[in-house]
Every structure is written in structure tokens, then in C-alpha cells.
C-alpha positions in Angstrom: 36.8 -70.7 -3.3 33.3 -70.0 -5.2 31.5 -70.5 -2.0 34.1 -67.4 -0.5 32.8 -65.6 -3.5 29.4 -66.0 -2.9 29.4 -65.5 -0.1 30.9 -62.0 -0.5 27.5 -60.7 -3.0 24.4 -59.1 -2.2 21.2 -61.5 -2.6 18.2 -60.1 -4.5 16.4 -59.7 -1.3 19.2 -57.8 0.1 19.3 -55.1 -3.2 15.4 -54.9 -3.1 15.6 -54.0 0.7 18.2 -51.7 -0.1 16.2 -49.6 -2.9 13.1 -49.7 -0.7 15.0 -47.9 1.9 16.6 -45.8 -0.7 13.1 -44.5 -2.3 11.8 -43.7 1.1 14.8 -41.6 2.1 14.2 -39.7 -0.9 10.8 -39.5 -0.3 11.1 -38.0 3.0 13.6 -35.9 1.8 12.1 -34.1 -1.1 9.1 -33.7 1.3 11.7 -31.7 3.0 13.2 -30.3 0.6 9.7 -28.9 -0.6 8.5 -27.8 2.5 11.8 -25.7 3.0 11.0 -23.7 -0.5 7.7 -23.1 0.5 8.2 -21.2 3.6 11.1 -19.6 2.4 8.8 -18.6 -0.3 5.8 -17.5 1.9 9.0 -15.6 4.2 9.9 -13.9 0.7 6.5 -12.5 -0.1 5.7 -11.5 3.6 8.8 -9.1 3.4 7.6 -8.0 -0.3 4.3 -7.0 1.1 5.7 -5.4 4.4 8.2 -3.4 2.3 4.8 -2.1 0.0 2.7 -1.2 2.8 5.5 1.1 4.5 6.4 2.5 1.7 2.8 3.3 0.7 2.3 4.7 4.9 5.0 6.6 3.9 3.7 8.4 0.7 0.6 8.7 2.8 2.8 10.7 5.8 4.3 13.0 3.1 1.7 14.4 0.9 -0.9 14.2 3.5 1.2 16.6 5.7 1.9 18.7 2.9 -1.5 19.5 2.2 -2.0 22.7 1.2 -5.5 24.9 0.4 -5.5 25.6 -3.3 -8.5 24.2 -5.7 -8.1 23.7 -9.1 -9.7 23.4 -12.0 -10.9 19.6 -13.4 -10.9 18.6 -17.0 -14.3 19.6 -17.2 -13.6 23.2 -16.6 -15.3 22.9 -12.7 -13.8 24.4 -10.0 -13.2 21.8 -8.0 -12.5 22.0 -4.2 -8.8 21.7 -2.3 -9.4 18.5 -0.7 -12.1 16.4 -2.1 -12.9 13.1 0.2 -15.0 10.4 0.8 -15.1 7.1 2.9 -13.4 5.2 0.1 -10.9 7.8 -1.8 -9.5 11.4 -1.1 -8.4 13.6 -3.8 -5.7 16.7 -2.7 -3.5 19.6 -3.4 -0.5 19.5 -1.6 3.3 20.8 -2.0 6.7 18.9 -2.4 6.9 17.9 -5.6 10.4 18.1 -6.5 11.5 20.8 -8.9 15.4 21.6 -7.5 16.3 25.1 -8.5 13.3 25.3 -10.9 14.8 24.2 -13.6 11.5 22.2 -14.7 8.6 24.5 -16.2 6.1 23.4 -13.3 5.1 24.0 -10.4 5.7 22.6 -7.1 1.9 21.7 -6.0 0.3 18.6 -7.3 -3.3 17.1 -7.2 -3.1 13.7 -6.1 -5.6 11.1 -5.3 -5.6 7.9 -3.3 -7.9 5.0 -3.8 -8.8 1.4 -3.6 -8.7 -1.2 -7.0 -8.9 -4.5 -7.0 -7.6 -5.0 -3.2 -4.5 -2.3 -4.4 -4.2 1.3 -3.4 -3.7 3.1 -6.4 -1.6 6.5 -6.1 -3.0 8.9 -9.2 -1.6 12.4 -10.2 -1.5 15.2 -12.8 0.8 16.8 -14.0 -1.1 20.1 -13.7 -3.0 21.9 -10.9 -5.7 23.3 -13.4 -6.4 20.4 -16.0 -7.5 20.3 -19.6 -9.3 18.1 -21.9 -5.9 17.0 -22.9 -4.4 16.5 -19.1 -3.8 13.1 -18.5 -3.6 11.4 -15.3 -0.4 9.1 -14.4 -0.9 6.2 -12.0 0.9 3.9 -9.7 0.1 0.7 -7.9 1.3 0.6 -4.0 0.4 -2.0 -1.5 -1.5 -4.7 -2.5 -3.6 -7.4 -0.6 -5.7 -4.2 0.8 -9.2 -5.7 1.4 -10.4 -2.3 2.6 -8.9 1.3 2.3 -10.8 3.5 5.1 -11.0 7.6 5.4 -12.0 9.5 7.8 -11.9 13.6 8.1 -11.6 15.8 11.4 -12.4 19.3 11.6 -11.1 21.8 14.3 -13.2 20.8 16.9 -12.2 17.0 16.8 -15.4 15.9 14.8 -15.1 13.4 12.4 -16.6 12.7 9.2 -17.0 10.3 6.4 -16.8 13.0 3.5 -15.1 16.7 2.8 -16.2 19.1 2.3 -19.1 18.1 5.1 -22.5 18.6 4.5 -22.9 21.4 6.2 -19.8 22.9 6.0 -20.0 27.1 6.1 -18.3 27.3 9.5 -16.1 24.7 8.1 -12.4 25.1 7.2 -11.8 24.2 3.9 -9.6 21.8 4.9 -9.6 19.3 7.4 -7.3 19.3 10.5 -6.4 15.5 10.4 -7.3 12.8 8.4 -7.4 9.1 9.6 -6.6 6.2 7.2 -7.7 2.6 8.1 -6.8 -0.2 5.7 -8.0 -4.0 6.3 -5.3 -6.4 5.3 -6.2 -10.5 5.0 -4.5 -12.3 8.1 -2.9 -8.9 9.4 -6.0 -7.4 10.7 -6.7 -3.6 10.5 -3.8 -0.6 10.7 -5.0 3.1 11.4 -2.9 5.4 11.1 -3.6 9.8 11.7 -2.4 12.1 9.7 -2.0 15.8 10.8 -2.7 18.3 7.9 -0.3 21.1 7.4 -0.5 24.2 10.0 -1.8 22.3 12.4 -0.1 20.6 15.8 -0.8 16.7 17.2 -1.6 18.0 20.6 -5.1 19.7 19.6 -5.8 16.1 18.1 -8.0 13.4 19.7 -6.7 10.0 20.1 
């Protein structure tokens, strides 16, 4: 009868096998587990960023096509021209701001400028055409993970250039037919993307 008994345990050996293939289960399985949380993870933030950068192409399409010739008037009392760009940031008058009905004391027009901070693209506006001392600027953080944010500027002919107004710009319209937006993004590559200016058609554009 005791040696029936006996016979019916687990020897030491046998539990210390047993644990040894326990632990590495668990091993293997939190390697897993971890592996599983980190790509869903890296999945999570890819969609964040995607979601940001077409929002922020679409912002681009909108007040970039609704540019419109009107200068204004900086806080330092300058006139300062309708479209003000360089290779690095652009600065703009352009219509669409909402105002339904006009109930709101404002205007329509807004200046807005688009540049480049610390790998984000930064979208700036006032809340007046023709600023004062007093007129502070309001701004909002788009896409991020932007290693480079790149304009260019065409005229009527199909020229391009890296500022606007251009150096020599008295035959120049004061604004530019298209403007050409490349951004660099780490493990993406580059995007450019052309923007037609107001009043004027895709066809008379270069590719």
C-alpha cells in the first residue's frame, strides 16, 4: 500500500524539470507578448503621423488656393507685400476664413504663415489683416517628424524661384502662379506636392 502511494508522487527531479519548462514557456511568451505591443505600438503612431501629414497637405490645398492679392500692414507699421516667401517659410493673404452670415466683426481674409520648428510645421495666423503693436499672433503645431519643409515659387512663365517677390520682379505678378511644397520625412523619403494659386488653371503649369 505505501509503495502504491509512492509510487503515485512527483520526485524532486520531476517538479524541478517541471518549473524549468514552466519559466521558459513564460519566457518565450512574454518575449511574445512584448513584441506584439511594440509593433502594435509602432502601427499606432504610423497612423498618428499619416493622419497629421494629410491633414496638414490639406490646410496646405486650402489656403494656398485661396490666395488672394491684398498686402497688409505688419506690427511695425510696414507695408508688407501679399505673399512674402522664401525657401524655408511663406507668409500669405488668402480668403475662407469662416465668418457664416457675418455675424463675427472680421473679415474674411487672413495672413497666414507656414514654417518649419524643431522638425514641426507650424501653422501661424492673426487675427487681423493690418496688425498693431498690440496684434498677437496664434499658432498651431501640424505634422511632426518633418526633417525639411521645402518652397518653391513659379511665375507665369513656368520659372521657378526660391523667394517672392523675385529679385527682379517689375514684370512680375505680385503673386505667384503655383507654389511647390517639398517636405523630407525620416524613413518616408521626400513628398512634393503643387499648389495652383487662385485665378489660375493646372493646364498652364509645368510638371
Amino acid at each position: 500500500m505505501n509503495n502504491k502511494f509512492k509510487q503515485m508522487g512527483f520526485t524532486l527531479l520531476e517538479i524541478l524539470i517541471a518549473l524549468f519548462i514552466f519559466t521558459i514557456i513564460s519566457i518565450i511568451m512574454t518575449q511574445a507578448l512584448h513584441i506584439a505591443l511594440t509593433s502594435l505600438s509602432g502601427t499606432e503612431k504610423s497612423a498618428a503621423r499619416m493622419r497629421d501629414l494629410q491633414m496638414t497637405l490639406l490646410m496646405f490645398s486650402r489656403d494656398f488656393e485661396q490666395i488672394i492679392d491684398r498686402p497688409v500692414i505688419n506690427a511695425l507699421q510696414s507695408p508688407e507685400a501679399s505673399l512674402l516667401g522664401s525657401a524655408d517659410n511663406i507668409t500669405f493673404t488668402h480668403s475662407g476664413l469662416a465668418n457664416p452670415q457675418g455675424e463675427i466683426l472680421r473679415s474674411t481674409l487672413q495672413r497666414t504663415q507656414y514654417s518649419l520648428l524643431k522638425e514641426n510645421i507650424i501653422r501661424t495666423t492673426w487675427d487681423v489683416l493690418d496688425q498693431t503693436a498690440n496684434t498677437h499672433p496664434q499658432q498651431r503645431e501640424l505634422a511632426g517628424s518633418v526633417r525639411e519643409l521645402h518652397f518653391m515659387y513659379l511665375d507665369d512663365d513656368g520659372n521657378s524661384y526660391s523667394s517672392w517677390p523675385p529679385p527682379s520682379s517689375s514684370k512680375i505678378s505680385a503673386l505667384p502662379k503655383a507654389i511647390r511644397v517639398t517636405l523630407t520625412l525620416p524613413k518616408w523619403g521626400k513628398l512634393s506636392q503643387l499648389y495652383i494659386t487662385s485665378g489660375h488653371s493646372l493646364d498652364a503649369i509645368p510638371s
